[in-house]
TORLUM-640942 format. One line per 4 residues: number of its first residue (from 1); for each residue x, y, z of C-alpha. Coordinates in steps of 0.2 Angstrom, whole numbers, m for minus. Layout:
BEGIN
NUM	X,Y,Z; ...
***
This chain:
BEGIN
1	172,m251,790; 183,m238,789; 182,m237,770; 165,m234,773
5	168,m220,786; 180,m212,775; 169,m210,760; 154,m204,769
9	165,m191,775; 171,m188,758; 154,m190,753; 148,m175,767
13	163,m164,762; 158,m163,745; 141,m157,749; 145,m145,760
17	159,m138,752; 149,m123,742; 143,m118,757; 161,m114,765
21	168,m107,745; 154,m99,737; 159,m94,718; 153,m74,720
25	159,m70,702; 146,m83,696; 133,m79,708; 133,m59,705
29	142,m47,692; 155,m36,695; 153,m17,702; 163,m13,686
33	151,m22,672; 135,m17,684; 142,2,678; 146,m2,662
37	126,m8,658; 119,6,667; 130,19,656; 124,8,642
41	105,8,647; 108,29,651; 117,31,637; 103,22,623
45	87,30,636; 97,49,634; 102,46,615; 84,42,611
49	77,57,621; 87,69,612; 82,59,597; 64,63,602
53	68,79,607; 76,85,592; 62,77,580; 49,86,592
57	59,102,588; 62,97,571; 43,96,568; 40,113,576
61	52,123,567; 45,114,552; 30,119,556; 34,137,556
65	48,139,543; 41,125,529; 24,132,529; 31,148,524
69	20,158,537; 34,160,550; 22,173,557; 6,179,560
73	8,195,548; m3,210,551; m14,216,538; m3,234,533
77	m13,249,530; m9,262,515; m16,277,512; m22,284,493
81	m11,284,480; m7,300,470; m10,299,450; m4,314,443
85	m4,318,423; m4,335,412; m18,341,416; m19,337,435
89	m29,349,446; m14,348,458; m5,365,465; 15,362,465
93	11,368,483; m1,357,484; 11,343,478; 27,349,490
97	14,344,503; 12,326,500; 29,324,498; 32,330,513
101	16,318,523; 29,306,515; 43,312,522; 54,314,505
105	69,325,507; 68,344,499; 88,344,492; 96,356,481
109	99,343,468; 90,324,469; 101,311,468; 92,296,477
113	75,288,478; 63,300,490; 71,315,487; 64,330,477
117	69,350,473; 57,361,470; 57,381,462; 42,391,458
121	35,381,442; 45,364,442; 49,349,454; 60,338,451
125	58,319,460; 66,304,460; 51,292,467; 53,277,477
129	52,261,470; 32,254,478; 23,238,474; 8,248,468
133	m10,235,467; m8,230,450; 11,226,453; 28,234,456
137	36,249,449; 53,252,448; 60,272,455; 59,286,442
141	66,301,439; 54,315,434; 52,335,433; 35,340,432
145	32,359,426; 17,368,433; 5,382,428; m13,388,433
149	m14,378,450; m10,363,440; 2,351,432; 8,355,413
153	20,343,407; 28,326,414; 45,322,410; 56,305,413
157	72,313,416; 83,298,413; 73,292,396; 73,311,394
161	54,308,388; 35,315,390; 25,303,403; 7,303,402
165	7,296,422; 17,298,436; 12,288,453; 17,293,470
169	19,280,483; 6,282,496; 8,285,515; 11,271,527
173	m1,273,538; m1,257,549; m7,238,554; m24,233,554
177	m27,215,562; m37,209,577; m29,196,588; m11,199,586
181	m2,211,598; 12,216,586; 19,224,570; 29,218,557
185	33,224,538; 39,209,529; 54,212,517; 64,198,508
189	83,196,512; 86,204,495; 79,220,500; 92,224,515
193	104,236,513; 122,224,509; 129,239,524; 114,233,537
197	122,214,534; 138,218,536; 137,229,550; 124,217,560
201	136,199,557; 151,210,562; 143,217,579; 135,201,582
205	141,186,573; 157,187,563; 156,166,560; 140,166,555
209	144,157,537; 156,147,545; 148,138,560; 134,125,561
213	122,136,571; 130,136,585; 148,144,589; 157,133,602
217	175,148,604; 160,161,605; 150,150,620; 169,146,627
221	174,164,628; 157,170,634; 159,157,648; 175,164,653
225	170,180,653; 154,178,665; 166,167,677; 177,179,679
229	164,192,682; 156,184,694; 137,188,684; 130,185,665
233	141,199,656; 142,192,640; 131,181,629; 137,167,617
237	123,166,605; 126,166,586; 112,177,578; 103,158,574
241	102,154,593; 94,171,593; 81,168,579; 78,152,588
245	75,159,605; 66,173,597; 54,164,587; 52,147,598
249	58,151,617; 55,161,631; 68,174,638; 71,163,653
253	90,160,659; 90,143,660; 100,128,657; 87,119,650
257	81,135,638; 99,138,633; 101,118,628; 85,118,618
261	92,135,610; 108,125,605; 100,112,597; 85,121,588
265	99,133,582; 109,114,572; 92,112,566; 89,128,559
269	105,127,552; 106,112,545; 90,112,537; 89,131,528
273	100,143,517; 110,156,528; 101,171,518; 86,161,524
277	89,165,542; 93,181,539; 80,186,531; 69,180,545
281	82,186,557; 80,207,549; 60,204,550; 60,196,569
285	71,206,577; 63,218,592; 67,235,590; 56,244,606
289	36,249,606; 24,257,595; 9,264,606; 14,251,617
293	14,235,602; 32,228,598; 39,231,584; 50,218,575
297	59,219,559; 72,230,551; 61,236,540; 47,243,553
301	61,250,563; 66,261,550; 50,268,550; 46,268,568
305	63,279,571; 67,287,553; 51,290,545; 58,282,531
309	60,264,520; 75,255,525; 83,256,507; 85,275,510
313	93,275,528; 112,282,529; 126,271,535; 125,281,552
317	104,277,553; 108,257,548; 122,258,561; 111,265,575
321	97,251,571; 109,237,571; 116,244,588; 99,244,596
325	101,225,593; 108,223,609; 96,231,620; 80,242,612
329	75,249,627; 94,253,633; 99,262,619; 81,267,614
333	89,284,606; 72,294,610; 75,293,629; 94,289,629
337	103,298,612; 121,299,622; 119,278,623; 112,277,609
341	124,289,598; 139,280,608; 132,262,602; 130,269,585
345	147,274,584; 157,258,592; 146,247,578; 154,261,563
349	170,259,571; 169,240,569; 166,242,552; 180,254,549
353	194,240,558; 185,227,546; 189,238,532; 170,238,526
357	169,257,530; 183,269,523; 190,283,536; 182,296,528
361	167,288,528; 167,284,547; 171,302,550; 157,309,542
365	145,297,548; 151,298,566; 149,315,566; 130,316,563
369	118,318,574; 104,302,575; 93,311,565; 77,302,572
373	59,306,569; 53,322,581; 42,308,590; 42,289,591
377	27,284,579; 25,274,563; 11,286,560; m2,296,567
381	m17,285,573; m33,288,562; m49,276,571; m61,284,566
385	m56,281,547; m50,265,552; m67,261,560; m77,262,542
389	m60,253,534; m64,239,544; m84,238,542; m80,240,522
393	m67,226,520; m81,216,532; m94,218,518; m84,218,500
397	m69,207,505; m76,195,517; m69,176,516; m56,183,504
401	m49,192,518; m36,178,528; m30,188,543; m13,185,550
405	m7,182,529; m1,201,527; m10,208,516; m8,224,509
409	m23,236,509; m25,254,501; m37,266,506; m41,284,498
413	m37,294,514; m27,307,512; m13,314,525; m13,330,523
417	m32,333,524; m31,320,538; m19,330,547; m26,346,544
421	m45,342,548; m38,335,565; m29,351,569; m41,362,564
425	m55,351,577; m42,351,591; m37,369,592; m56,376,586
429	m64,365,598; m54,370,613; m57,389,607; m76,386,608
433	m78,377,624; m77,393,632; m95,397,626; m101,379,623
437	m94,370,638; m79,358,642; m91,345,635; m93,349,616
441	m89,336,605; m86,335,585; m83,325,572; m80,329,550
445	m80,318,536; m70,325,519; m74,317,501; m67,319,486
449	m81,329,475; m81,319,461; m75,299,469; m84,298,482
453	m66,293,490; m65,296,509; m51,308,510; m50,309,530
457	m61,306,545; m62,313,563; m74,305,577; m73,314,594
461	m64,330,601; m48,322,603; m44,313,586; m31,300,591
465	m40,294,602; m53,279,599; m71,276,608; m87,283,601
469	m87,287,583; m98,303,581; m92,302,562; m101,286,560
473	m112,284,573; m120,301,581; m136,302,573; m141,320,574
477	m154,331,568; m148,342,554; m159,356,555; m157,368,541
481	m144,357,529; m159,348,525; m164,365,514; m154,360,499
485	m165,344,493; m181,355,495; m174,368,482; m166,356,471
489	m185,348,471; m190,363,467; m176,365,453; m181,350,446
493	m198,359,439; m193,371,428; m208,375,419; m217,378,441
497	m199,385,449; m183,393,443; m170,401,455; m178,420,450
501	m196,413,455; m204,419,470; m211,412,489; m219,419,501
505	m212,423,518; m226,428,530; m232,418,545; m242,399,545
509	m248,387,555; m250,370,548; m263,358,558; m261,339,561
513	m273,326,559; m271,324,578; m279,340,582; m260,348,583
517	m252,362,575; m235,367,569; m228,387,567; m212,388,561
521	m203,406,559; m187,412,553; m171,413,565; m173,428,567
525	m190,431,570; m194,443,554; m207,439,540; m200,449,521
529	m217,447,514; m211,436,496; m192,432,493; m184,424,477
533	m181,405,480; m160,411,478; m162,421,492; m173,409,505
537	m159,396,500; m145,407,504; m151,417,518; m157,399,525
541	m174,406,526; m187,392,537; m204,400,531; m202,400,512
545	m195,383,513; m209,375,522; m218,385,511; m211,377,496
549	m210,361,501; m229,360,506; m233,364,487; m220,351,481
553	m228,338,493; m218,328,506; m215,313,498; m207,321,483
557	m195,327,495; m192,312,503; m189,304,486; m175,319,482
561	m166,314,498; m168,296,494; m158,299,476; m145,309,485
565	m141,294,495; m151,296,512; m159,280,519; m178,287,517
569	m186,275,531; m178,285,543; m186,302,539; m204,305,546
573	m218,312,533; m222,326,540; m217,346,539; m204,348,550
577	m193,337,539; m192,350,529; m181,359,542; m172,345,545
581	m182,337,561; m174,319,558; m157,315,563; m142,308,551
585	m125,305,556; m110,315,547; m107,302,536; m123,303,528
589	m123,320,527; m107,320,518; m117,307,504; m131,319,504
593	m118,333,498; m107,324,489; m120,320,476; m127,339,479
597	m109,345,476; m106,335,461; m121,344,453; m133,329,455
601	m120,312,450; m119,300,465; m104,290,470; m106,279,486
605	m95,285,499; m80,271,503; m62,271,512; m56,256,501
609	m49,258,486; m40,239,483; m36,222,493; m20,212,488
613	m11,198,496; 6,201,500; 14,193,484; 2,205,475
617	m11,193,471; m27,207,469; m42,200,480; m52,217,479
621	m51,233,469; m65,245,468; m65,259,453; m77,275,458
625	m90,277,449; m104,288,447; m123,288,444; m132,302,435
629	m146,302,448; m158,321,449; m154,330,430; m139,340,428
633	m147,357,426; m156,354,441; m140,351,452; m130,365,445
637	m144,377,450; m144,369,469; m123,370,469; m125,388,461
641	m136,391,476; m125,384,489; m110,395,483; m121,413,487
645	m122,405,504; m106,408,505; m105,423,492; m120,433,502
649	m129,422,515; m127,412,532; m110,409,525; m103,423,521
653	m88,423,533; m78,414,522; m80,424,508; m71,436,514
657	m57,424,520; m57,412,505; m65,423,492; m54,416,477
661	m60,397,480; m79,404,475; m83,390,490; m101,383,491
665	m109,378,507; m123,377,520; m124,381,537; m136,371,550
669	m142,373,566; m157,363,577; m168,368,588; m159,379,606
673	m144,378,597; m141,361,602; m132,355,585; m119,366,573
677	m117,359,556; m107,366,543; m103,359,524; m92,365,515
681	m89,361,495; m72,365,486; m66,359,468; m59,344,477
685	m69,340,492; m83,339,501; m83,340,521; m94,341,533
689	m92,348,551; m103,344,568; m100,351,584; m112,347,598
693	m115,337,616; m115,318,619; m130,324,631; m139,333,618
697	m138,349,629; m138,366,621; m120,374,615; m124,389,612
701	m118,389,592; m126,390,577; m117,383,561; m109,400,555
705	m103,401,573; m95,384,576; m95,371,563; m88,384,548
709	m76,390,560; m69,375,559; m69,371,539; m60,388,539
713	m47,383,551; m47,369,539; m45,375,525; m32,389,532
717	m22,373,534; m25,363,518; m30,377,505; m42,378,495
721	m45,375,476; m58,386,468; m74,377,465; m77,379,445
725	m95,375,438; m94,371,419; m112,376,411; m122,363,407
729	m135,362,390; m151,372,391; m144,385,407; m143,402,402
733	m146,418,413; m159,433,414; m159,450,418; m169,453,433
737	m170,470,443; m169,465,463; m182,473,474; m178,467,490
741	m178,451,491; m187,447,474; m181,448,457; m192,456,445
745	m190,450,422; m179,467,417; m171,464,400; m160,478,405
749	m159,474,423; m144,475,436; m140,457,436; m141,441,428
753	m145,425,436; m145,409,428; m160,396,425; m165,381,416
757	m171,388,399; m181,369,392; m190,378,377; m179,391,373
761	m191,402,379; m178,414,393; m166,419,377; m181,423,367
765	m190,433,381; m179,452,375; m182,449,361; m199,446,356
769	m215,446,368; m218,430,376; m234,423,369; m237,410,383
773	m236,423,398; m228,408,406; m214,416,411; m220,430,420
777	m229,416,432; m211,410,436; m208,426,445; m226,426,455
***
């Protein structure tokens, strides 16, 4: 029994005795290995979100640098080439002006690209080195000798050879590119000046070869630095932490920003070339503002604050850019020069402890002053011009135009008649408003004579600023410039009309099917009786016109406008077009003239001259050309015309301003004075002028009033080239006697005029009698 007893107890104790000793190491882990799997776990759920992270990075960077478009480029914007060869119509005066639209450096001797010397028959150049539209051309070393306003011999100076073709770069004259909000030239790393390297890794980054991206003494001593200051003093970036917050990051001062900095900076350099970097460092960097667009890159801030390419910059000017590095807008040396001359001189005093500047050297460049540009633009703003640029690369370059790629485009504008055409609109217009009211607008077109190129464009009073394009767009009636397709009509009848024949002047009154009637009179009011068709043209006479025009027929007239390039559907059939009732805008007019003042040969207006990607792939490329379209006789009576307006009719002012030019032109003014027009017509260019209201109210200005006073002021600025008129076949002159406003046949008459003798008949007619009697008609 008691055996039994004791091993149910036994039994009992055995049961319960977990209960009273639990074994807690087997039931539960340690504190100590709970930790350790945690770690574990945080450790492999961290290393795999920086795994993620970094290929997320990896990917965008890739994205960027591997596609080889790190940026959106802006398309860049040149202006017209100059070709010059023996034989050139160019002025050495002429010349020294587009050198100086370029900003090339008159010296005593030239020594280095875009500088030239200059006596009174030779110049002497070295040109820049451009990637010209059919590829790259290297600097050259040249004299040119001049003689009789224009270019006599070429000479390679180093070669010590005659050229037959000396190109001169063109103007910079901006970016063109909707939808991206900021400028950039691109150059490649082997374009920077070796000093701009060295002086930007020894102010910012003196390990850059030697770290991995990121600099851990440089983020150790910036860290000090900024505890003991209490505040950020003092950034630990290596220039690649910069390209990668720069080009990926926002500027937020942020842990979490400065960590993905760090780590897109390994990247970066773990996947590209050092001079890689750089190069995209020199084209990111920000440098300040641009009419309120950033401007990154080296290259553009050489222009925005030197006026010049980066390759020609001083030691002094590379120093003061690298300097700005730190904080454009703090040592922006327009507003702050003491800061910025100060930072200049600390990043030359670098140089010099780092022996990569000599003392002499250092002394002579600390002792310049910044030498910036007068004002902080990369060029004066043309819109207007840049307004038909845009619709012209629309229609000829369409698909073939990628935007954001950076493509290089050249126009034909010229600089210094862009300059000088906005000047003379900005200081003639405010002289006029005092009669025509603080509301008078304008706007001018200039084309070259021959080309057809757009040389310049203004739209509005004020010609920086964009809006309404009055050049393009402000369809006006033209009154009295419509004169000139009437005549050349005429002139294109030679056995009916010849300059020397005669119209009458004496009132009419032409009835319309509608029961209505017309009466035009002369400006002012007076009737001659009968005039020569030379004299109605140049005196800008309305009766003999509508006179002749009736006898020509309207639609003949229509169709002379239509082959001097007008868009006939818009002119009405019936008499007053003859007077110019129909409205065209200036740059219609200028076609009109172009073809007028190239005695009848046609070239379409256009801005562009060629398209080409940035490598210099060509994607467009347009060669002026132009079409015979009215026979040559006829137009070299019309333009022979046009220059006695100026000689001894409505524009006569400028003959006695500009008499050696022997300038052709016509004057134009609309009904109550509401429009003034002027064209004028050197050897060069054809411009035309419009003043007027937006509100179509009267200003009180005819065309000799307003519009020529401004192509004076213009051509005061520009100069003039005298307008020569080579004789074509079959003209010869006459000698008439003038009685009053008529010539009369006088074989030994005053003066000679010239005419469009078909049969021979006009050299025969002193010295033999004219069988025919024909040509005593021409006179009657």
């Amino acid at each position: 029994m008691a055996d039994k007893k004791t091993r149910s107890h036994a039994s009992n104790k055995k049961r319960s005795s977990p209960k009273r000793q639990p074994n807690k190491a087997a039931a539960k882990p340690s504190w100590n290995k709970r930790l350790l799997s945690l770690g574990l776990k945080c450790s492999l759920v961290g290393i795999a979100a920086v795994v993620m992270l970094g290929i997320y990075l990896d990917g965008k960077i890739q994205d960027r640098f591997s596609s080889g478009q790190i940026w959106q480029l802006p398309g860049v914007v040149y202006g017209r080439v100059i070709n010059l060869s023996p034989g050139s119509d160019v002025s050495l005066l002429q010349l020294r002006q587009q050198l100086d639209a370029l900003n090339y450096q008159k010296v005593r001797t030239p020594k280095r690209p875009g500088e030239y010397s200059a006596s009174q028959t030779r110049l002497e150049i070295i040109r820049r080195p451009f990637d010209f539209e059919d590829g790259p051309a290297p600097a050259r070393h040249a004299m040119l000798s001049f003689g009789d306003n224009q270019v006599n011999q070429i000479t390679d100076v180093s070669a010590n050879q005659s050229l037959g073709l000396l190109r001169i770069e063109p103007k910079l004259l901006g970016m063109m590119e909707s939808g991206i909000n900021e400028q950039r030239l691109f150059l490649p790393r082997e374009r920077f000046p070796e000093f701009l390297v060295e002086a930007l890794l020894t102010t910012e980054d003196r390990d850059f070869y030697h770290h991995e991206g990121v600099s851990p003494s440089g983020i150790l001593r910036a860290f000090v630095a900024n505890i003991r200051a209490g505040r950020t003093v003092q950034g630990g970036s290596t220039l690649t932490q910069q390209l990668a917050k720069n080009l990926f990051l926002t500027r937020d001062r942020t842990l979490w920003r400065k960590a993905q900095e760090a780590y897109m900076a390994l990247i970066l350099d773990f996947r590209y070339s050092k001079d890689k970097l750089l190069e995209a460092y020199f084209n990111e960097v920000y440098l300040g503002q641009n009419r309120g667009e950033p401007v990154h890159g080296f290259p553009l801030g050489a222009r925005l604050y030197f006026g010049r390419p980066i390759s020609e910059l001083r030691v002094d000017q590379l120093a003061l850019l690298v300097g700005m590095v730190k904080g454009p807008s703090y040592y922006n040396p327009f507003r702050h020069p003491e800061r910025a001359k100060s930072r200049r001189d600390l990043v030359l005093r670098l140089m010099l402890e780092q022996n990569r500047l000599s003392s002499a050297d250092y002394q002579a460049a600390a002792s310049r002053p910044l030498d910036i540009q007068k004002t902080p633009t990369l060029s004066r703003p043309q819109p207007a011009y840049f307004d038909q640029l845009k619709e012209e690369i629309r229609h000829k370059v369409g698909d073939k135009y990628a935007a954001g790629a950076g493509l290089r485009i050249f126009t034909t504008l010229d600089p210094v008649s862009q300059q000088a055409i906005e000047r003379a609109v900005t200081e003639k217009v405010k002289a006029l408003k005092h009669r025509a009211g603080n509301q008078l607008e304008a706007a001018a077109v200039i084309a070259d004579r021959r080309s057809g190129e757009v040389r310049a464009m203004v739209g509005g009073a004020r010609p920086g600023f964009a809006g309404f394009n009055r050049a393009l767009n402000a369809k006006r009636a033209i009154g009295s410039l419509a004169k000139p397709a009437v005549y050349l009509t005429a002139l294109n009848q030679p056995e009916r009309f010849q300059l020397t024949s005669n119209i009458d002047d004496k009132p009419i009154r032409l009835e319309g099917s509608q029961g209505s009637s017309w009466q035009p009179r002369n400006y002012d009011r007076q009737y001659r009786g009968t005039v020569s068709l030379l004299t109605a043209l140049a005196k800008s006479y309305n009766v003999p016109t509508v006179n002749l025009g009736m006898q020509l027929g309207l639609e003949n007239v229509v169709n002379t406008f239509g082959q001097l390039g007008a868009k006939t559907d818009t002119i009405p059939r019936v008499p007053s077009l003859l007077l110019g009732a129909f409205s065209m805008s200036p740059f219609e007019v200028t076609q009109v003239y172009q073809t007028l003042g190239n005695a009848g040969q046609r070239a379409p207006l256009t801005a562009l001259r060629a398209v080409t990607t940035k490598e210099g792939q060509g994607l467009y490329q347009n060669w002026p050309k132009a079409e015979r379209v009215v026979p040559e006789q006829a137009g070299w009576l019309t333009l022979y015309a046009m220059k006695q307006v100026v000689k001894q009719g409505t524009g006569r002012f400028l003959q006695q301003r500009h008499r050696h030019a022997a300038l052709a032109g016509k004057t134009g003014t609309t009904d109550d004075n509401r429009d003034s027009w002027f064209v004028g017509i050197d050897d060069k260019e054809v411009t035309t002028v419009w003043l007027g209201r937006d509100d179509n109210q009267s200003t009180g200005l005819t065309g000799a009033s307003g519009a020529l006073r401004v192509y004076d002021d213009y051509l005061n600025r520009r100069g003039a080239t005298p307008l020569a008129l080579p004789w074509p076949a079959d003209i010869t002159t006459v000698a008439v006697s003038q009685q009053g406003s008529q010539y009369a046949l006088n074989c030994r008459g005053e003066t000679s005029l010239p005419v469009w003798d078909i049969n021979g008949q006009f050299a025969k007619r002193c010295r033999q009698p004219d069988p025919v009697g024909w040509l005593k008609g021409l006179f009657n």
